[in-house]
C-alpha positions as CSV (number, residue, x, y, z in Angstrom):
1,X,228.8,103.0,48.9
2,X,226.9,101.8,52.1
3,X,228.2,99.7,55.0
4,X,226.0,98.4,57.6
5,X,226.9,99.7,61.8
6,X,227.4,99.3,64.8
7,X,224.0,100.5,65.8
8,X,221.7,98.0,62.9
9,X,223.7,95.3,64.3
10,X,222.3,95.6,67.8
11,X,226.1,94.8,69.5
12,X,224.6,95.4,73.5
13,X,225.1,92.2,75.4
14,X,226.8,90.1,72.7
15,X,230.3,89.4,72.5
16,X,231.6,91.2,69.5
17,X,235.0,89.9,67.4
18,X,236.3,93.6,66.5
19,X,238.9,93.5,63.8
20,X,241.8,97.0,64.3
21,X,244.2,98.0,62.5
22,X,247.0,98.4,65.4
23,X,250.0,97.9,62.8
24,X,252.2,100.5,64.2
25,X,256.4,101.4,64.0
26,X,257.9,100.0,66.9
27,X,261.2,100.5,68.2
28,X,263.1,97.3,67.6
29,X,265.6,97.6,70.9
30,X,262.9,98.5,73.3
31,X,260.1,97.1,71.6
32,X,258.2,100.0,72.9
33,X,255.1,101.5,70.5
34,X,256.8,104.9,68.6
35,X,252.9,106.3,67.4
36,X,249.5,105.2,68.6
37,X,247.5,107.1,66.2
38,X,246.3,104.1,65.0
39,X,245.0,103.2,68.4
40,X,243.5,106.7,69.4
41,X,240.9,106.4,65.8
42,X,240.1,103.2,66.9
43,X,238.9,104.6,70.4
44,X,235.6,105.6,69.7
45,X,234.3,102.3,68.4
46,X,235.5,100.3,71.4
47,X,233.7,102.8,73.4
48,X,230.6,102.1,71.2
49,X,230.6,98.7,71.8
50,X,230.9,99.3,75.8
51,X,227.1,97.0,76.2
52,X,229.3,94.3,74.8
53,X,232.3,92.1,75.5
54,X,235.1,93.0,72.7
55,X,236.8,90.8,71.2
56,X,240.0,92.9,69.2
57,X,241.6,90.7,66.4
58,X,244.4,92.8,65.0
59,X,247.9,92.5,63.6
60,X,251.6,93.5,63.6
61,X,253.7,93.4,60.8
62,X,253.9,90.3,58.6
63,X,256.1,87.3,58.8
64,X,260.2,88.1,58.2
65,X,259.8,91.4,59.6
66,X,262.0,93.0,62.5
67,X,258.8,94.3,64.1
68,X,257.0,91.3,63.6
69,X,256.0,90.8,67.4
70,X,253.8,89.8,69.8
71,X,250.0,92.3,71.0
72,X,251.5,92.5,74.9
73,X,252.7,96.2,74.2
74,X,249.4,96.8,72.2
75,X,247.3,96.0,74.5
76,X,249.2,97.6,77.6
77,X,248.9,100.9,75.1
78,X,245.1,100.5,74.5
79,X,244.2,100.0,78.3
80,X,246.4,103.3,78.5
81,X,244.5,105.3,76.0
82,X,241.0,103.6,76.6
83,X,241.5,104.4,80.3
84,X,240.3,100.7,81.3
85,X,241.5,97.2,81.7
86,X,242.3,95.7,78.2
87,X,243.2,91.7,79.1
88,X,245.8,90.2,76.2
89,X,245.8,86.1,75.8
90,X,248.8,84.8,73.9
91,X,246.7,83.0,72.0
92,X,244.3,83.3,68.9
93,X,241.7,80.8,69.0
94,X,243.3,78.3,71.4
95,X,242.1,76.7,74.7
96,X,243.6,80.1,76.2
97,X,241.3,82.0,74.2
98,X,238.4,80.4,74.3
99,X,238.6,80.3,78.2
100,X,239.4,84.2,78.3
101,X,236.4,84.7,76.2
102,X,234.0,82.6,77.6
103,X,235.1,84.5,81.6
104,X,234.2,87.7,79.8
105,X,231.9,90.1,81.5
106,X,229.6,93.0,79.7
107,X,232.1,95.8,79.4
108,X,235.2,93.8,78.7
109,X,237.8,94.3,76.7
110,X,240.1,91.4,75.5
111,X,242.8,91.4,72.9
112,X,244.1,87.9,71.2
113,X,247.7,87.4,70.0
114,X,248.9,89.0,66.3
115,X,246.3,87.1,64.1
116,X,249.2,86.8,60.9
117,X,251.1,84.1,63.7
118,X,248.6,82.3,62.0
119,X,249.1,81.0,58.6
120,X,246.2,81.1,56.8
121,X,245.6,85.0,57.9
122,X,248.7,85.8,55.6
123,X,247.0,84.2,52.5
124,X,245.0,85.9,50.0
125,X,241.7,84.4,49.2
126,X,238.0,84.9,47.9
127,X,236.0,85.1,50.3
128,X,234.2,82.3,50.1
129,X,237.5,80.5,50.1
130,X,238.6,82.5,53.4
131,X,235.0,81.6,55.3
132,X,236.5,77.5,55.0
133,X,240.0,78.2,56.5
134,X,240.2,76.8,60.1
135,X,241.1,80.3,61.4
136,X,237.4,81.7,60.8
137,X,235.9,78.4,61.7
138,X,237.8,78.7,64.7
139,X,236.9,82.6,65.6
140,X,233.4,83.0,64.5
141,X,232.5,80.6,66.9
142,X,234.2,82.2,69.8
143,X,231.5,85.2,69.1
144,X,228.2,86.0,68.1
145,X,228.7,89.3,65.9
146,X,231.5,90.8,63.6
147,X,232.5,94.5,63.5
148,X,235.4,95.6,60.9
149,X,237.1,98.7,61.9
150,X,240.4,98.1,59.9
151,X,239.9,100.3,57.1
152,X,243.8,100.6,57.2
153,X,243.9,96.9,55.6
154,X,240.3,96.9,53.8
155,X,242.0,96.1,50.7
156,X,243.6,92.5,51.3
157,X,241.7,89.9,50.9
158,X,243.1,88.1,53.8
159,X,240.4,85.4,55.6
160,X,239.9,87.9,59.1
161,X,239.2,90.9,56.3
162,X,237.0,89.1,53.8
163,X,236.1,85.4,55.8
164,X,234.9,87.1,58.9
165,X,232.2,89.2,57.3
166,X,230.8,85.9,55.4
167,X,230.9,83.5,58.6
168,X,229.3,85.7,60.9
169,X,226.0,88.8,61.0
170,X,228.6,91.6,60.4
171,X,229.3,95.6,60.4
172,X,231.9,98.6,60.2
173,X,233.0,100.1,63.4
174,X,233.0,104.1,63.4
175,X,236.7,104.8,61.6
176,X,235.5,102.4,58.7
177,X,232.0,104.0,58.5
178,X,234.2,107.8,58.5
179,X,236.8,106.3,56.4
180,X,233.9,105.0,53.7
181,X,232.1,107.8,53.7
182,X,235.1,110.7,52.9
183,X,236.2,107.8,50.7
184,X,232.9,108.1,48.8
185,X,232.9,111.7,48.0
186,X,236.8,111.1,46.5
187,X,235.0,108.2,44.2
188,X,231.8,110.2,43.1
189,X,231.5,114.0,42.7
190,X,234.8,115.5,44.2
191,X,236.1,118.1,42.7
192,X,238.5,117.3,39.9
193,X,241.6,116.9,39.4
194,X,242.1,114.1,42.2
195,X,245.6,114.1,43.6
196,X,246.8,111.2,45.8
197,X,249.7,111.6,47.8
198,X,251.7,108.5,49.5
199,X,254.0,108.7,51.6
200,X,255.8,107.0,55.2
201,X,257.3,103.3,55.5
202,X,254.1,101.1,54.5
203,X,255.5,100.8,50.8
204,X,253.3,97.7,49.9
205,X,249.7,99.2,51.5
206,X,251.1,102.1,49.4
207,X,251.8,100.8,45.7
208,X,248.8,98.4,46.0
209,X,246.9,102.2,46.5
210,X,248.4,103.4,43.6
211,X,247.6,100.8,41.7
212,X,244.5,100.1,42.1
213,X,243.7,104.5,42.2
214,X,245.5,104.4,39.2
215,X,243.5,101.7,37.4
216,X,240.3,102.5,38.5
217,X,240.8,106.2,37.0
218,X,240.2,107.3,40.7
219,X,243.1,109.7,41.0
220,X,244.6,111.9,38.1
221,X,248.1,112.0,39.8
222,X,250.2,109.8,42.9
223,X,253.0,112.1,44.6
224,X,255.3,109.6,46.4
225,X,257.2,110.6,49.3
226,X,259.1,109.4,52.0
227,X,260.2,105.7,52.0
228,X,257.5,104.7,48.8
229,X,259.4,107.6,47.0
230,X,262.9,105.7,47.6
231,X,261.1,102.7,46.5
232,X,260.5,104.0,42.9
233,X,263.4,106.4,42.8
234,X,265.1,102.6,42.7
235,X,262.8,101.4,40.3
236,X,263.2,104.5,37.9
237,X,266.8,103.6,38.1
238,X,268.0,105.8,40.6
239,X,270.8,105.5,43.2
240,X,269.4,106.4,46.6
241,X,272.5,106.1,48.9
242,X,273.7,102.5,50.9
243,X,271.9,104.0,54.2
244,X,268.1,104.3,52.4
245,X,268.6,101.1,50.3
246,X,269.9,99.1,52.9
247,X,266.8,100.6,54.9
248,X,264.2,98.9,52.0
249,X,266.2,95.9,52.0
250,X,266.0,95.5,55.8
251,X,262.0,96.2,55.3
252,X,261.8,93.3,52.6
253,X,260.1,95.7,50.2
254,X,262.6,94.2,47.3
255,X,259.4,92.7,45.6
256,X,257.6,96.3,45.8
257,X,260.5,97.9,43.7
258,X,259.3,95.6,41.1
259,X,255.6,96.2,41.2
260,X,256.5,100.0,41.0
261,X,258.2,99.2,37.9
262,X,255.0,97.9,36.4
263,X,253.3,101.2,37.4
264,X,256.0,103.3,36.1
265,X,255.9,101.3,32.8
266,X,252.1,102.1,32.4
267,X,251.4,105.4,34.2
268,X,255.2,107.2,34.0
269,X,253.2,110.6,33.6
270,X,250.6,110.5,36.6
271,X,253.6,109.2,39.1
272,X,255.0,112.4,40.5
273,X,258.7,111.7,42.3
274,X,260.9,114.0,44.2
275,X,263.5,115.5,42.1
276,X,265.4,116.9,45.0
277,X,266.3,114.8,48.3
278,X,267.6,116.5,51.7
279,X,270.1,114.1,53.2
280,X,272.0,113.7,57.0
281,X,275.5,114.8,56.1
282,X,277.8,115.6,58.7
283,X,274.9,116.2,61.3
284,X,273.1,118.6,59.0
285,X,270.6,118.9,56.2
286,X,271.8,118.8,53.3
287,X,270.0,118.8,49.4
288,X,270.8,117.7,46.1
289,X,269.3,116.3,43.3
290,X,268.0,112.7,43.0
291,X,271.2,112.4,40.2
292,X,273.6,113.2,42.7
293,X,272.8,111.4,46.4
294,X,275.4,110.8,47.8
295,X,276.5,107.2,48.6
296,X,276.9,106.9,52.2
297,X,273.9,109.6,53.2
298,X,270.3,108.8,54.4
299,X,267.7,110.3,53.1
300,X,265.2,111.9,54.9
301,X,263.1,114.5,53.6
302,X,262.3,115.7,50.4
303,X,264.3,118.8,49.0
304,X,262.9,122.6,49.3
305,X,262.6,122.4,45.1
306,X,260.8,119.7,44.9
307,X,258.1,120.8,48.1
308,X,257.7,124.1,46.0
309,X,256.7,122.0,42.7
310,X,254.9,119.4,44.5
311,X,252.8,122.0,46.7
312,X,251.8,124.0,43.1
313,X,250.8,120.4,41.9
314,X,248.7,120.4,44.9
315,X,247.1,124.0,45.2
316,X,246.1,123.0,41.1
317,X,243.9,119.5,42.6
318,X,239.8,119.9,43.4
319,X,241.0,116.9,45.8
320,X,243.6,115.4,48.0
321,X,243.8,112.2,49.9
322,X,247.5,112.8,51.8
323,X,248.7,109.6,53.1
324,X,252.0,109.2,55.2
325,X,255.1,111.7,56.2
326,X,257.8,113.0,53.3
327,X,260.3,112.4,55.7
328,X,262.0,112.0,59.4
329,X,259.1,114.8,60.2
330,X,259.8,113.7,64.1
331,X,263.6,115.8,63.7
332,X,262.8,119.6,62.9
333,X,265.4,119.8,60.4
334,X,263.8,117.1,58.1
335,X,260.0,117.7,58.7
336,X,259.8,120.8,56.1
337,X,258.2,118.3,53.5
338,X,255.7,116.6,55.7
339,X,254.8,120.0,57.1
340,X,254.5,122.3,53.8
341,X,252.5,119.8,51.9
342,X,250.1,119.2,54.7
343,X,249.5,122.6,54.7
344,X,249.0,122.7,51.1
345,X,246.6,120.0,50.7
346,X,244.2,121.3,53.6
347,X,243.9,124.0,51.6
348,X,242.6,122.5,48.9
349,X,238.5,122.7,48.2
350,X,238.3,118.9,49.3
351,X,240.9,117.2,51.0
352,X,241.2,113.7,53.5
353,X,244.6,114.3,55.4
């Protein structure tokens, strides 16, 4: 698997549209950022392309989401973590844009408004198809060069991920080239058995990973945590508690219940759920089994039997790609699950954490 970079593309003195992945939580009353890891991988690149004038096309959310928002916050963040001025246009390929772009000086860094307020970037299409849409017309000829950094949303076929690359000389930025290569070893020679583990609040990134892992005989076994465990705790026919459904309702992942379904109905035995649950009752941590959650609890962790059987699974994989929290890992008393199988898996003779 081989991806051209930032250095064969010869970015210095060009103005460079740099695709990010700076989907992040947010805290819906403040609207402040809650975790900038995403923006601190994304670091180096945009120092790479320092000779250039930057161009950042990223995302929040998708449309009917609470934390569906506006970039202003992002790009206060980046210019915070970067250490230097990051200009944000509330526009994406406007007469605002274009006029930022076009004032740019080497060294610049400018961020446009969330590309999915655009239509077209929230369809899923070939990328031939994606190369026609107005939105690439409209961006590739803003710059001269095209540098995808996004592995975090590599997989959709949406026209900034797969149009871009076909409208305009292209590369990966430094996380994808890191991201590819790890990636690589998991696909050909890793040591066997490949566990994948899939955990945190991005349910649908997560079940279209399982999918296609599972499919492609990629991993051997999926351990679901956190929120993608709820997910197909429902869809095994589970009762979760009012707090954590009414949590996956308020994240519209209703339709991803149904696609965990369809994996449950054709890979039941490589799907490994939590069979205990640690809950908020009464201010305290509390665990039962996934039969008996109570109705008006949240939960928030996984439970200390199912950390023991779900750390042997992992100390028994050659490789471990861990993917997302077990749990409310920010409050000690619910970040045992997080902590013990991240532990676990680095232990492992080959793991991506």
């Amino acid at each position: 698997m081989t991806i051209g970079t930032i250095k064969e593309l010869g970015a210095d003195g060009k103005t460079v549209l740099l695709r990010l992945d700076l989907n992040s939580p947010i805290d819906p009353a403040s609207n402040l950022i809650l975790d900038d890891k995403r923006f601190r991988e994304h670091i180096p690149t945009i120092r790479a392309l320092a000779g250039s004038r930057t161009v950042i096309v990223t995302h929040q959310s998708r449309p009917g989401k609470k934390d569906f928002t506006t970039l202003e916050a992002h790009a206060e963040k980046l210019e915070q973590l970067l250490g230097k001025p990051v200009t944000y246009v509330d526009s994406i390929f406007g007469h605002t844009a274009k006029d930022a772009v076009k004032s740019m000086k080497i060294g610049d860094v400018l961020m446009l408004e969330n590309v999915r307020f655009n239509a077209e970037e929230n369809l899923t299409l070939k990328p031939e198809e994606a190369k026609k849409t107005l939105l690439i017309k409209k961006l590739a000829s803003m710059a001269d060069v095209f540098v995808n950094d996004a592995f975090g949303t590599a997989h959709r076929s949406q026209p900034t991920v797969v149009g871009l690359p076909m409208a305009m000389r292209s590369a990966g930025g430094l996380l994808m080239e890191k991201e590819v290569f790890t990636l690589s070893k998991v696909f050909s020679g890793a040591p066997k058995p490949v566990c994948m583990v899939l955990g945190g609040t991005k349910v649908d990134d997560s079940i279209d990973v399982a999918r296609n892992v599972l499919d492609k005989g990629i991993a051997d076994s999926v351990i679901v945590i956190g929120v993608v465990a709820n997910v197909f705790l429902i869809a095994a026919g589970y009762n979760i508690g009012k707090p954590s459904t009414q949590l996956i309702a308020q994240l519209k992942y209703q339709p991803e219940i149904e696609k965990a379904k369809e994996i449950l109905a054709k890979y039941k035995d490589r799907v490994i759920m939590p069979q205990t649950v640690a809950v908020r009752e009464n201010n305290h941590r509390k665990e039962y089994p996934i039969t008996k959650i109570p109705d008006d609890c949240p939960v928030l962790d996984i439970g200390m039997d199912s950390i023991q059987d779900l750390v042997s699974v992992l100390k028994k994989s050659g490789t471990v790609v861990f993917n997302g929290p077990a749990g409310l890992f920010e409050e000690s008393d619910f970040a045992t699950g997080t902590y013990e199988m991240i532990k676990a898996a680095s232990k492992v003779e080959f793991s991506v954490v």
